[in-house]
Structures are given as C-alpha cells and as structure tokens.
N, CA, C, O and CB atoms as a CASP TS submission, in Angstrom:
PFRMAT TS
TARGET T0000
AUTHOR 0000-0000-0000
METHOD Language model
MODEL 1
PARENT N/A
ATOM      1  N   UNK     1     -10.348  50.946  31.806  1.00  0.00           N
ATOM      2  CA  UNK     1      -9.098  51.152  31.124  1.00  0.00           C
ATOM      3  C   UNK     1      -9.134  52.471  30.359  1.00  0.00           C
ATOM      4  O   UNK     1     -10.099  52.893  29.723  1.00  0.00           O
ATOM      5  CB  UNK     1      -8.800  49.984  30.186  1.00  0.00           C
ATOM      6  N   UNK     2      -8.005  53.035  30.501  1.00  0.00           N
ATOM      7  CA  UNK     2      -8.450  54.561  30.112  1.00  0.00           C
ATOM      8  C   UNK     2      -7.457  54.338  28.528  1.00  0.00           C
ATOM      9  O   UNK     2      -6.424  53.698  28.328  1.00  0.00           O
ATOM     10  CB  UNK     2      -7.782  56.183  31.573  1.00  0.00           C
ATOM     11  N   UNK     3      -8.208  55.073  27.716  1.00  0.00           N
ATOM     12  CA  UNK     3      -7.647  55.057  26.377  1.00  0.00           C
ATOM     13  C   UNK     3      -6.488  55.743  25.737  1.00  0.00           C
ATOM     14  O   UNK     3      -6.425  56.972  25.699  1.00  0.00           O
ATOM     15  CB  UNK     3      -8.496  55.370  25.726  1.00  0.00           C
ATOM     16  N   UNK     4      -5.533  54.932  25.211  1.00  0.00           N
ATOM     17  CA  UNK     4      -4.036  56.560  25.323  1.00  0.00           C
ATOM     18  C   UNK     4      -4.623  57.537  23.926  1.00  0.00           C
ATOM     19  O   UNK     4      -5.366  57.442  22.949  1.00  0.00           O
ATOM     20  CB  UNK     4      -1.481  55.777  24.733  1.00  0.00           C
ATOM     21  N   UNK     5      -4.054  58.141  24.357  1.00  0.00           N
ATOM     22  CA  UNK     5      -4.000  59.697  23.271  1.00  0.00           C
ATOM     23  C   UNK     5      -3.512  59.746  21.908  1.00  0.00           C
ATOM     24  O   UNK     5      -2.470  59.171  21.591  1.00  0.00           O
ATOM     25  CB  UNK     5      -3.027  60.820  23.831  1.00  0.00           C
ATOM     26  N   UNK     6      -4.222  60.411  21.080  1.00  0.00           N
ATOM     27  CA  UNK     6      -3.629  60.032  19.569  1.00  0.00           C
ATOM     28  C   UNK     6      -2.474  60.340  19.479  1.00  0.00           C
ATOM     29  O   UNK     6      -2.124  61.234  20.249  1.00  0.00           O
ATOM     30  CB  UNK     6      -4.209  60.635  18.397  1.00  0.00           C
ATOM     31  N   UNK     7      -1.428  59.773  18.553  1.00  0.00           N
ATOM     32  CA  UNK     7       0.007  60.215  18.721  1.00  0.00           C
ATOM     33  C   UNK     7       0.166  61.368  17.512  1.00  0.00           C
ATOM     34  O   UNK     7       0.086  61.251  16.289  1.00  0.00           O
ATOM     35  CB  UNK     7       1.160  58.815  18.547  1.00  0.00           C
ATOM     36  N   UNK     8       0.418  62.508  18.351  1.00  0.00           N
ATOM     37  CA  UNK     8       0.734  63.839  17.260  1.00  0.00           C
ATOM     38  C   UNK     8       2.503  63.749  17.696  1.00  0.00           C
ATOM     39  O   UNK     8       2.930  63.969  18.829  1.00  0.00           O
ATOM     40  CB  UNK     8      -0.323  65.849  17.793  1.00  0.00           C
ATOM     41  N   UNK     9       3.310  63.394  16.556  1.00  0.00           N
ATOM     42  CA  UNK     9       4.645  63.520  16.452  1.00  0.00           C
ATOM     43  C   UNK     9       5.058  64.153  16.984  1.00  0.00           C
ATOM     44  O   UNK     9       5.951  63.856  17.777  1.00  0.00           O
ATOM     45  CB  UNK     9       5.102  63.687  15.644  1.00  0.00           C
ATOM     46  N   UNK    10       4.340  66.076  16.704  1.00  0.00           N
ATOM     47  CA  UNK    10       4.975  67.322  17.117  1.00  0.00           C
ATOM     48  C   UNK    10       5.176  67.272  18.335  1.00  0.00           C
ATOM     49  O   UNK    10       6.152  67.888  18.763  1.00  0.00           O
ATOM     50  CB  UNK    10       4.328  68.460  16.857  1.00  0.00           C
ATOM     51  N   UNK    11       4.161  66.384  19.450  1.00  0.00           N
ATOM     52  CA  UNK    11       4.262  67.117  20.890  1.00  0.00           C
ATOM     53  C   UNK    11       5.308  65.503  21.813  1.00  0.00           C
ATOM     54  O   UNK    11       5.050  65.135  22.959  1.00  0.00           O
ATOM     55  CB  UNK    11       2.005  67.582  21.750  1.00  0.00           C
ATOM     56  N   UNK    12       6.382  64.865  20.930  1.00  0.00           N
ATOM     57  CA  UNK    12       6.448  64.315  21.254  1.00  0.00           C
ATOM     58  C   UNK    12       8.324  64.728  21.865  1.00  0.00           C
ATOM     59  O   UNK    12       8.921  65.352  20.989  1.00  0.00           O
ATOM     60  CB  UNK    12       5.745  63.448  20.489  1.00  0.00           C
ATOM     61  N   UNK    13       9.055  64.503  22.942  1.00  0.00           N
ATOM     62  CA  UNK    13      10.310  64.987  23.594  1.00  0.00           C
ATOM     63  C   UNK    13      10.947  63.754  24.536  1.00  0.00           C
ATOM     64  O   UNK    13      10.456  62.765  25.080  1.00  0.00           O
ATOM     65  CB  UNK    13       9.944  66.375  24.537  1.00  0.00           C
ATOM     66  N   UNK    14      11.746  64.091  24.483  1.00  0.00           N
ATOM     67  CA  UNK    14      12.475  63.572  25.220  1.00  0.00           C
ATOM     68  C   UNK    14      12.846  61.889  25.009  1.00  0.00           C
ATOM     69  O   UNK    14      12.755  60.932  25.778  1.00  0.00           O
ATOM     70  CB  UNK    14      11.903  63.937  26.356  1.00  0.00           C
ATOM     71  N   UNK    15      13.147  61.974  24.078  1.00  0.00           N
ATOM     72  CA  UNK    15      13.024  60.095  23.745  1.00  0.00           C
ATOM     73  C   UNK    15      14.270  59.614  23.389  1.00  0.00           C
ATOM     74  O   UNK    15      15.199  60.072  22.723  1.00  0.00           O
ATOM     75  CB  UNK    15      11.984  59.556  22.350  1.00  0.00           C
ATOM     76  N   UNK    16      14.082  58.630  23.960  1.00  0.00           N
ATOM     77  CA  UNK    16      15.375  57.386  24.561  1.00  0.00           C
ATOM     78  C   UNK    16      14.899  56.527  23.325  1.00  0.00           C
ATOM     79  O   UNK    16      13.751  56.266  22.967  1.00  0.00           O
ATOM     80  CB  UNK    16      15.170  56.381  26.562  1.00  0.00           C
ATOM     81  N   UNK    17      16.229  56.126  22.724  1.00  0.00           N
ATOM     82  CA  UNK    17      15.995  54.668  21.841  1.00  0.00           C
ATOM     83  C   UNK    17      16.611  53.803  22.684  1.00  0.00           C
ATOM     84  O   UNK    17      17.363  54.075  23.620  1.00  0.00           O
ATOM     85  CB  UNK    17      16.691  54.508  20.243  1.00  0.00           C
ATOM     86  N   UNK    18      16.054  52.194  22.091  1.00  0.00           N
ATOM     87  CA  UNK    18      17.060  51.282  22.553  1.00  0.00           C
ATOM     88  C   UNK    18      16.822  50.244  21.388  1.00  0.00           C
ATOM     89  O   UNK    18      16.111  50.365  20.390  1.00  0.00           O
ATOM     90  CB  UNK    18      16.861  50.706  24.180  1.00  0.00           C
ATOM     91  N   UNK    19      17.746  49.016  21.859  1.00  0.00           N
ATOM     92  CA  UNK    19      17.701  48.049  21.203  1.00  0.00           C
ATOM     93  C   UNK    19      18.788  48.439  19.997  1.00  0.00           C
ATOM     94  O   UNK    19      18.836  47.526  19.173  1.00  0.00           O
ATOM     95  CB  UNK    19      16.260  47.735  20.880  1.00  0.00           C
ATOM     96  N   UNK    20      19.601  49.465  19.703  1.00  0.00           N
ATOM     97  CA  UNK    20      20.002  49.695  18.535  1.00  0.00           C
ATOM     98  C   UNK    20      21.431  48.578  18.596  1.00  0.00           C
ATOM     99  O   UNK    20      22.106  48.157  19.535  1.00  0.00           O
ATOM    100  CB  UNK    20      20.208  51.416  18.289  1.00  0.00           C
ATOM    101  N   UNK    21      21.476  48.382  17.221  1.00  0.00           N
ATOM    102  CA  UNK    21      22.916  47.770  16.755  1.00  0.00           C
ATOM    103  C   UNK    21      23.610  48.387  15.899  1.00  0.00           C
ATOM    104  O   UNK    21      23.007  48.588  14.845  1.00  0.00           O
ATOM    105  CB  UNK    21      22.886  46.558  16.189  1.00  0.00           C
ATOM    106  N   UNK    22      24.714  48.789  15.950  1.00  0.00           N
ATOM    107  CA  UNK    22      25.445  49.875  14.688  1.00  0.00           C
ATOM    108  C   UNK    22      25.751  48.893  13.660  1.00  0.00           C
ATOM    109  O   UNK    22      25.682  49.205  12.471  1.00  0.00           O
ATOM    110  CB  UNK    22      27.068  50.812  15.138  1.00  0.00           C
ATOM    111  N   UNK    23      26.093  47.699  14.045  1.00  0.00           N
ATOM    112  CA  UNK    23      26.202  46.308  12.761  1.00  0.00           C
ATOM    113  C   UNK    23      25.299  46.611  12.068  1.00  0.00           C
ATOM    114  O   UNK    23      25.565  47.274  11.066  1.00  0.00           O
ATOM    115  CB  UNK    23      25.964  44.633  13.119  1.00  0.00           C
ATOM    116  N   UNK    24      23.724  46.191  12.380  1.00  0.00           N
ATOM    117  CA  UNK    24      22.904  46.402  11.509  1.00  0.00           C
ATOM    118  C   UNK    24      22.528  47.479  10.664  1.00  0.00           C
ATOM    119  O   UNK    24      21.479  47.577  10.029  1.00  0.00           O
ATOM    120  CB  UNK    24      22.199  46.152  11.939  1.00  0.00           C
ATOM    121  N   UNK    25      23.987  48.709  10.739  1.00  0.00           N
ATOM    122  CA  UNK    25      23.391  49.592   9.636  1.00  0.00           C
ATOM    123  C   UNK    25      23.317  49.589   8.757  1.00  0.00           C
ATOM    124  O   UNK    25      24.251  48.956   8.265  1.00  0.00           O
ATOM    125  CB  UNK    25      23.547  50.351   9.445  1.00  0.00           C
ATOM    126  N   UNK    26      22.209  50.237   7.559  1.00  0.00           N
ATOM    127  CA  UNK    26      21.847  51.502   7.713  1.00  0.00           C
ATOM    128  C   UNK    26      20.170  51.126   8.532  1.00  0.00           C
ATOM    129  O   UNK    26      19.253  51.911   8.770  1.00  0.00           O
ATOM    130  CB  UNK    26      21.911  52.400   6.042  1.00  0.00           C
ATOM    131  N   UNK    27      20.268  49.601   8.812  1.00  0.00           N
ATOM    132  CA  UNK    27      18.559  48.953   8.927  1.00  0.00           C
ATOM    133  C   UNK    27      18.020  49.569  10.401  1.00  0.00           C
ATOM    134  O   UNK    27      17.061  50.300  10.649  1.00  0.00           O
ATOM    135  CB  UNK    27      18.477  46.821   9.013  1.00  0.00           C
ATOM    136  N   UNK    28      19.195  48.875  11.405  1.00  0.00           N
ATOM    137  CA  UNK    28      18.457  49.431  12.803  1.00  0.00           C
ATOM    138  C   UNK    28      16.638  48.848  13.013  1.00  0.00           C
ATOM    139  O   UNK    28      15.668  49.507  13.388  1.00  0.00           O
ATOM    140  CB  UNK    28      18.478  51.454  12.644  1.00  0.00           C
ATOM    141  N   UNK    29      16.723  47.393  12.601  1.00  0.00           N
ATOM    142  CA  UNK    29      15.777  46.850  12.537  1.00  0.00           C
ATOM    143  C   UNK    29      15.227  46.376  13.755  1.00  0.00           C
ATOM    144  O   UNK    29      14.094  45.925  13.922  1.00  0.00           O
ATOM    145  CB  UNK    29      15.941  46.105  11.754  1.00  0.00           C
ATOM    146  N   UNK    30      16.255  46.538  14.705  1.00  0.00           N
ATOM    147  CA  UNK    30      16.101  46.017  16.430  1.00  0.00           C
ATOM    148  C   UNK    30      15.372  47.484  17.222  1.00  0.00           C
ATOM    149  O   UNK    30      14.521  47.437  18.110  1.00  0.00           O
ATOM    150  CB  UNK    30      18.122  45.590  17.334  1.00  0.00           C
ATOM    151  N   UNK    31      15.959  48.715  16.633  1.00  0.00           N
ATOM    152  CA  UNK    31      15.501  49.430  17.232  1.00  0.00           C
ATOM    153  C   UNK    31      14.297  49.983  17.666  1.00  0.00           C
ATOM    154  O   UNK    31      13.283  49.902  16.974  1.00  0.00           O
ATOM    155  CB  UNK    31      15.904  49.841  16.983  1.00  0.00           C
ATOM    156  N   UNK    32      14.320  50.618  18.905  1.00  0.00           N
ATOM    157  CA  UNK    32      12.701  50.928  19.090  1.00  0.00           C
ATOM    158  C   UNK    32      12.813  52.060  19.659  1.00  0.00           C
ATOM    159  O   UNK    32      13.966  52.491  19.655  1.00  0.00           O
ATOM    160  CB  UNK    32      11.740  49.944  19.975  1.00  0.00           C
ATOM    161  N   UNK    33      11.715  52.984  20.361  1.00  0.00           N
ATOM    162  CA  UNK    33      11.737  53.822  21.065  1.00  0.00           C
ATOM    163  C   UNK    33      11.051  53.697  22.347  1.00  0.00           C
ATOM    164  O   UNK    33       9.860  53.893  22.591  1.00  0.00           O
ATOM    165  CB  UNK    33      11.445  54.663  20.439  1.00  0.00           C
ATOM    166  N   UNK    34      12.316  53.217  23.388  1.00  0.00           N
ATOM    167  CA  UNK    34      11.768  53.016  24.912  1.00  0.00           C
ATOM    168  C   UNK    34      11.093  54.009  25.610  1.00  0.00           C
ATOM    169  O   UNK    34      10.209  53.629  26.379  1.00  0.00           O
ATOM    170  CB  UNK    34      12.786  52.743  25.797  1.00  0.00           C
ATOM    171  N   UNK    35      11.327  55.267  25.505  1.00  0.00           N
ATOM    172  CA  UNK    35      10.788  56.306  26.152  1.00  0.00           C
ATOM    173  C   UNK    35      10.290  57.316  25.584  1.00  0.00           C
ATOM    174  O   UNK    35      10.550  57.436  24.387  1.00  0.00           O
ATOM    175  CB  UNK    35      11.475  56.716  26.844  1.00  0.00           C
ATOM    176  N   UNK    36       9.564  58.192  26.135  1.00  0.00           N
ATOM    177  CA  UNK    36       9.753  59.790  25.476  1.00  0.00           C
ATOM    178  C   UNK    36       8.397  60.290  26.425  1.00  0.00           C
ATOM    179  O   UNK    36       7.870  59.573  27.276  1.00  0.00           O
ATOM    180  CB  UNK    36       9.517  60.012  23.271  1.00  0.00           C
ATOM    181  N   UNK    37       7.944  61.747  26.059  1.00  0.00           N
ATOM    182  CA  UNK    37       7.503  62.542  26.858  1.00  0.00           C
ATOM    183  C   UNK    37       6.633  63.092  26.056  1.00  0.00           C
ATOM    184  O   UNK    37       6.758  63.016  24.833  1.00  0.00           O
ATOM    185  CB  UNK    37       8.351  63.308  27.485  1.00  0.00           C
ATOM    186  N   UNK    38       5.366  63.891  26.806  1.00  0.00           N
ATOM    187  CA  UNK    38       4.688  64.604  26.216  1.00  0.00           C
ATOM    188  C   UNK    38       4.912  65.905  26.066  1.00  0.00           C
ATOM    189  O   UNK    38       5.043  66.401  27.185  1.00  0.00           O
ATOM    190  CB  UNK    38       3.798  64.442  26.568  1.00  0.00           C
ATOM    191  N   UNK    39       5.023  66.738  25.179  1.00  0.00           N
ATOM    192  CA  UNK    39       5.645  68.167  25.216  1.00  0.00           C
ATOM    193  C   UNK    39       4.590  69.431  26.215  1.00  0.00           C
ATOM    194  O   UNK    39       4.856  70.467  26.825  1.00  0.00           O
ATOM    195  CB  UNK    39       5.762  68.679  23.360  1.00  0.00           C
ATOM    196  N   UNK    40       3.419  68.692  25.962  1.00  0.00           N
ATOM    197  CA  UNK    40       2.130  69.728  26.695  1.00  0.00           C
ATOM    198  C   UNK    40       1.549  69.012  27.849  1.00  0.00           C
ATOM    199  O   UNK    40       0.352  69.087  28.125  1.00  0.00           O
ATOM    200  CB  UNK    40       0.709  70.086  25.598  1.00  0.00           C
ATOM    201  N   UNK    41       2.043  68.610  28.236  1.00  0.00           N
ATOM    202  CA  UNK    41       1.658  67.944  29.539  1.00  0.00           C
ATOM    203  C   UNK    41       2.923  67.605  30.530  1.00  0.00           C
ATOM    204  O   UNK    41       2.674  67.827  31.715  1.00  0.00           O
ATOM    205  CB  UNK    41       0.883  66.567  29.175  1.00  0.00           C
ATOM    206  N   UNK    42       4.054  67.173  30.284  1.00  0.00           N
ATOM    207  CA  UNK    42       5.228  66.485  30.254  1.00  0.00           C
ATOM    208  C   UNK    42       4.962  65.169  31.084  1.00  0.00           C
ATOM    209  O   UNK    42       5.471  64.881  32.167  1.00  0.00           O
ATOM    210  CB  UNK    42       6.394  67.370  30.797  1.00  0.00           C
ATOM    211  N   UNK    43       4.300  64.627  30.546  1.00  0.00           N
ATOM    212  CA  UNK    43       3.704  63.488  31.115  1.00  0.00           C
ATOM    213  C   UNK    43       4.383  62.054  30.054  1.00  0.00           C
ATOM    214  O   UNK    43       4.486  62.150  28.831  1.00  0.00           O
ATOM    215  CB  UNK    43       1.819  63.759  31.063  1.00  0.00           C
ATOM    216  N   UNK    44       4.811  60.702  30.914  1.00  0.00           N
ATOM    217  CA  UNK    44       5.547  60.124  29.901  1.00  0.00           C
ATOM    218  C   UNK    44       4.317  59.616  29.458  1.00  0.00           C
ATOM    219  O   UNK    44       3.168  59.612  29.899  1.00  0.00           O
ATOM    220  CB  UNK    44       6.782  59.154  30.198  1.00  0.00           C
ATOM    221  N   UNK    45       5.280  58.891  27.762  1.00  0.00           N
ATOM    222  CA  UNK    45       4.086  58.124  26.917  1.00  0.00           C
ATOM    223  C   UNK    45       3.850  56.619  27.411  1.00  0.00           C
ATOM    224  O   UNK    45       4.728  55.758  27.470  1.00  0.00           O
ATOM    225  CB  UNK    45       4.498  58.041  25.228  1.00  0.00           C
ATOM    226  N   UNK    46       2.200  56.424  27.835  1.00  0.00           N
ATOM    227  CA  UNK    46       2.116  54.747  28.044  1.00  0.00           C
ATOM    228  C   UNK    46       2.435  54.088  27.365  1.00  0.00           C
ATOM    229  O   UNK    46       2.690  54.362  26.193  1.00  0.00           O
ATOM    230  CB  UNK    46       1.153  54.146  28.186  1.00  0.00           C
ATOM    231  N   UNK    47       2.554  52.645  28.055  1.00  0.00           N
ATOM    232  CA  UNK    47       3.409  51.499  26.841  1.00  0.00           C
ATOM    233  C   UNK    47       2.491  51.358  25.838  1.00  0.00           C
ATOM    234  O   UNK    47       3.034  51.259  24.738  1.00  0.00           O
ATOM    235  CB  UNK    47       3.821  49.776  27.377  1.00  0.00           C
ATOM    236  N   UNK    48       0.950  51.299  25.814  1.00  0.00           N
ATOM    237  CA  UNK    48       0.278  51.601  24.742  1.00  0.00           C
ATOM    238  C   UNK    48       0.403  52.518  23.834  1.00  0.00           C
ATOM    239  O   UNK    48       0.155  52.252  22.658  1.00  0.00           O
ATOM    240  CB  UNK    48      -0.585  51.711  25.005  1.00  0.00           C
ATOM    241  N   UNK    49       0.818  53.776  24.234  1.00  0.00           N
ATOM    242  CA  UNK    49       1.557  54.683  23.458  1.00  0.00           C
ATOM    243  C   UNK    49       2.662  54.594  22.678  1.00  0.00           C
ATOM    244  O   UNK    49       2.688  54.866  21.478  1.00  0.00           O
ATOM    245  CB  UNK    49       1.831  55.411  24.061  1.00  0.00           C
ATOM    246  N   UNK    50       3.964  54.061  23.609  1.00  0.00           N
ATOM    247  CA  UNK    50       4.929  53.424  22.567  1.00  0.00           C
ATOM    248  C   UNK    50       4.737  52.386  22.098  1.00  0.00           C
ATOM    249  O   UNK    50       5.410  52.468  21.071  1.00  0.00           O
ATOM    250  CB  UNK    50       6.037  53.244  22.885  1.00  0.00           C
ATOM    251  N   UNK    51       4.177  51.176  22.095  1.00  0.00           N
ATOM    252  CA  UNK    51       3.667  50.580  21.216  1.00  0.00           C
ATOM    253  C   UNK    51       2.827  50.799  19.698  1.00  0.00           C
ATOM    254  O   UNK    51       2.912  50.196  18.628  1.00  0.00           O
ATOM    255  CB  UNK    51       3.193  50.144  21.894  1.00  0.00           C
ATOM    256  N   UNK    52       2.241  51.603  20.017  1.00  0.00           N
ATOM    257  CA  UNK    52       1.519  52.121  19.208  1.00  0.00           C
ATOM    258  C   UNK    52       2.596  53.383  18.166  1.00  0.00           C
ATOM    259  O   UNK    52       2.304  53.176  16.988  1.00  0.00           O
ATOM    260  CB  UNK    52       0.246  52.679  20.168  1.00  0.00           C
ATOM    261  N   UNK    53       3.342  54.185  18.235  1.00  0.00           N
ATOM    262  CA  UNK    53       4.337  54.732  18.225  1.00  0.00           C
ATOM    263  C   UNK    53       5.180  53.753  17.543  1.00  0.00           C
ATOM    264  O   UNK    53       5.193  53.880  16.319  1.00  0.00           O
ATOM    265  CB  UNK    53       4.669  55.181  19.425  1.00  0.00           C
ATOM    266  N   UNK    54       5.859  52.847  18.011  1.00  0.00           N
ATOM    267  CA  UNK    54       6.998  52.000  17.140  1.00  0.00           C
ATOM    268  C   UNK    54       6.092  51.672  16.223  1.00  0.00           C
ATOM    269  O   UNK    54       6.100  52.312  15.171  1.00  0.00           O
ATOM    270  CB  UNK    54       7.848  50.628  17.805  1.00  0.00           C
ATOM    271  N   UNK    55       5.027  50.512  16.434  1.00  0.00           N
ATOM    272  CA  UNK    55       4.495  49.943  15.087  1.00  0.00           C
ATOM    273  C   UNK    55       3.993  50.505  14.034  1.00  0.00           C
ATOM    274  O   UNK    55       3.942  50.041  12.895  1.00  0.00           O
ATOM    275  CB  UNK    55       3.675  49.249  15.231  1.00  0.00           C
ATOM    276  N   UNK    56       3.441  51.996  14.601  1.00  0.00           N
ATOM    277  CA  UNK    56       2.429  52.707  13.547  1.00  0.00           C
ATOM    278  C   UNK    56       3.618  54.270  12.795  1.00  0.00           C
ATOM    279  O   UNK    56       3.425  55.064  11.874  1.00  0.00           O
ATOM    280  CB  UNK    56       0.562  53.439  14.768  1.00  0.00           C
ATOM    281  N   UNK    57       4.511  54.121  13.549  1.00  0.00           N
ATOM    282  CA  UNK    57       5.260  55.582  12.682  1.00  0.00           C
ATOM    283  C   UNK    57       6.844  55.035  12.760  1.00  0.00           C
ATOM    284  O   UNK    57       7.808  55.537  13.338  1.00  0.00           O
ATOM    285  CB  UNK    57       5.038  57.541  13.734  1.00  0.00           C
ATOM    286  N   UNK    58       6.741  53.801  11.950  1.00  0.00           N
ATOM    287  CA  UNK    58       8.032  53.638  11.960  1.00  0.00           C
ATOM    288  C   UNK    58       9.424  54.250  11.480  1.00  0.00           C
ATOM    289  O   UNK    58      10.594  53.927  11.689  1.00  0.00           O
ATOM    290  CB  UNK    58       7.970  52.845  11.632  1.00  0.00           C
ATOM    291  N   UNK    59       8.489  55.807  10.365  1.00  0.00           N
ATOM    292  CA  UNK    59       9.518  56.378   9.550  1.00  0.00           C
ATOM    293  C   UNK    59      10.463  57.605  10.360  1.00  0.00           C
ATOM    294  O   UNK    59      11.527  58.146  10.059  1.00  0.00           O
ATOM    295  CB  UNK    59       8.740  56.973   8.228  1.00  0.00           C
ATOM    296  N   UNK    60       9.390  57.776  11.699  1.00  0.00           N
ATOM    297  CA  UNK    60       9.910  58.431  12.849  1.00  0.00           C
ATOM    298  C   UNK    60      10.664  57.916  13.805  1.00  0.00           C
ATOM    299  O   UNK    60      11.434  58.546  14.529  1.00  0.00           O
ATOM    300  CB  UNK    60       9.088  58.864  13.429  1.00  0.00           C
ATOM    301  N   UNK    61      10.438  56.697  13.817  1.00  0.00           N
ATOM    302  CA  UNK    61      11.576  55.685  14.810  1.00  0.00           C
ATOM    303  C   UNK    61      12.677  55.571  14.170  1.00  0.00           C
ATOM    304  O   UNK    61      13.754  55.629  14.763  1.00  0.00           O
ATOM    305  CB  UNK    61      11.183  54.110  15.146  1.00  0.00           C
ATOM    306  N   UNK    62      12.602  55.425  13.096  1.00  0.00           N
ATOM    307  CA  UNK    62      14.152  55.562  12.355  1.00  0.00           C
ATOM    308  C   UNK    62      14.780  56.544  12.090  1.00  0.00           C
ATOM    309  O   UNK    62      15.976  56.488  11.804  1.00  0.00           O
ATOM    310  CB  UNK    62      14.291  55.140  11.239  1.00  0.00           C
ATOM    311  N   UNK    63      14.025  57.767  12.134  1.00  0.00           N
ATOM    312  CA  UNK    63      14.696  59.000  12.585  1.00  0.00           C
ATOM    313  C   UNK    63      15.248  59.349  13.518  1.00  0.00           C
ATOM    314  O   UNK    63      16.347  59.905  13.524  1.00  0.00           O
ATOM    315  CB  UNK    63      14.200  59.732  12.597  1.00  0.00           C
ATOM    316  N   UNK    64      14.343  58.989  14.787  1.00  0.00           N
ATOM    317  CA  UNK    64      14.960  59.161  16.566  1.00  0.00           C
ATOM    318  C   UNK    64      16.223  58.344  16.627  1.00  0.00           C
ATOM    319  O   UNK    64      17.248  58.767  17.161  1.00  0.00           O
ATOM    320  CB  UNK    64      13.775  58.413  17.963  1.00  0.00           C
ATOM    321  N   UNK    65      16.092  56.912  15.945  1.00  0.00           N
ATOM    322  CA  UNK    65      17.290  56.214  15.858  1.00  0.00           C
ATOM    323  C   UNK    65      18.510  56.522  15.228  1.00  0.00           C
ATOM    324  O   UNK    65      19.666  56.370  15.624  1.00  0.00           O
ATOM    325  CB  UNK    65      17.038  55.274  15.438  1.00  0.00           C
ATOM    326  N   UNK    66      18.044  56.994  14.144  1.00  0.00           N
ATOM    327  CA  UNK    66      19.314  57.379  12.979  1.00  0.00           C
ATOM    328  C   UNK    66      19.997  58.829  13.942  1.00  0.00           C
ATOM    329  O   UNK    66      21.184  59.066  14.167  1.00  0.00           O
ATOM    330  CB  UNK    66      18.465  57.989  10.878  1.00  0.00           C
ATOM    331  N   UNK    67      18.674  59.692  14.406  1.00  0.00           N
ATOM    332  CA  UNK    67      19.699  60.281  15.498  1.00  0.00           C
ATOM    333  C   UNK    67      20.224  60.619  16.527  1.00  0.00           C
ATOM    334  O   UNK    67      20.716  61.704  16.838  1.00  0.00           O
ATOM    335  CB  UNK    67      19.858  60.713  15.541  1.00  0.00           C
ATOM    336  N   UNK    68      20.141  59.797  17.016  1.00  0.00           N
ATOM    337  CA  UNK    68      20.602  59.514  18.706  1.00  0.00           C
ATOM    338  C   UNK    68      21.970  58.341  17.696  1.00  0.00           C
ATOM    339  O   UNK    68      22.968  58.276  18.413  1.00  0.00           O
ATOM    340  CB  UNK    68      18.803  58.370  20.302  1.00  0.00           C
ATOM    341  N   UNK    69      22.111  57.800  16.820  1.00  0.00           N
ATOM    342  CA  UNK    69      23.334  56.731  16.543  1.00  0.00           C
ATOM    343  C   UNK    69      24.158  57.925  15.856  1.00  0.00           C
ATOM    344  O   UNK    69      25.339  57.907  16.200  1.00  0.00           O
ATOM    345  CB  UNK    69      22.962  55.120  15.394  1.00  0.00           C
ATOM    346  N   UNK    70      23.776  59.102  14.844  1.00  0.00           N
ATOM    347  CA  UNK    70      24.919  60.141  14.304  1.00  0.00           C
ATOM    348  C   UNK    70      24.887  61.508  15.003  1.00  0.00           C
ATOM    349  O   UNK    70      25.696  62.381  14.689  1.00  0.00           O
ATOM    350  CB  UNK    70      24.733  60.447  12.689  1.00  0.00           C
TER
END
C-alpha cells in the first residue's frame, strides 16, 4: 500500500465541493471536498488524501466551500 503525500494546501487546484446546503448557512456542516488536484504533478488527490484533507484542515474546507457557494 503506497502511502499518500503530506497535504501542503499551497499545491492544492482544482477542487470540487459537494454535499453543500445553502439552508445550513453560515455552517455548511455537510460539506466536503470531493475532488481536487495536485498543482506539481497534476495528479488527482487519493481518497486517503481527501479524507485526510476534510478531517484534518477543516478551516480550508470551509473556505473552498464558502467559495464555490459566494
């Protein structure tokens, strides 16, 4: 099993939210980040990656969310 890559924010593009509800604003507590890309590789992020990504930098998921919803 090959190990995913530390998550550096900076090299992170192209990312799709989902799960969002505009009801639940300003919380967006459903939301997550389904996709995104590597900026130096352009290789997508494994689900270990977004996993790791939603649970561990949530103050950045609510950013991607807050803007992809304004």
């Amino acid at each position: 099993m090959l190990k995913s890559r530390e998550i550096n924010l900076d090299l992170i593009t192209d990312i799709e939210v989902d799960g969002v509800d505009t009801r639940d604003y300003p919380d967006f507590c459903d939301g997550y980040i389904a996709s995104a890309t590597w900026s130096d590789t352009l290789e997508p992020l494994t689900d270990d990656e977004l996993d790791d990504l939603n649970q561990s930098h949530g103050q950045f998921v609510y950013e991607c969310i807050y803007d992809s919803v304004f």
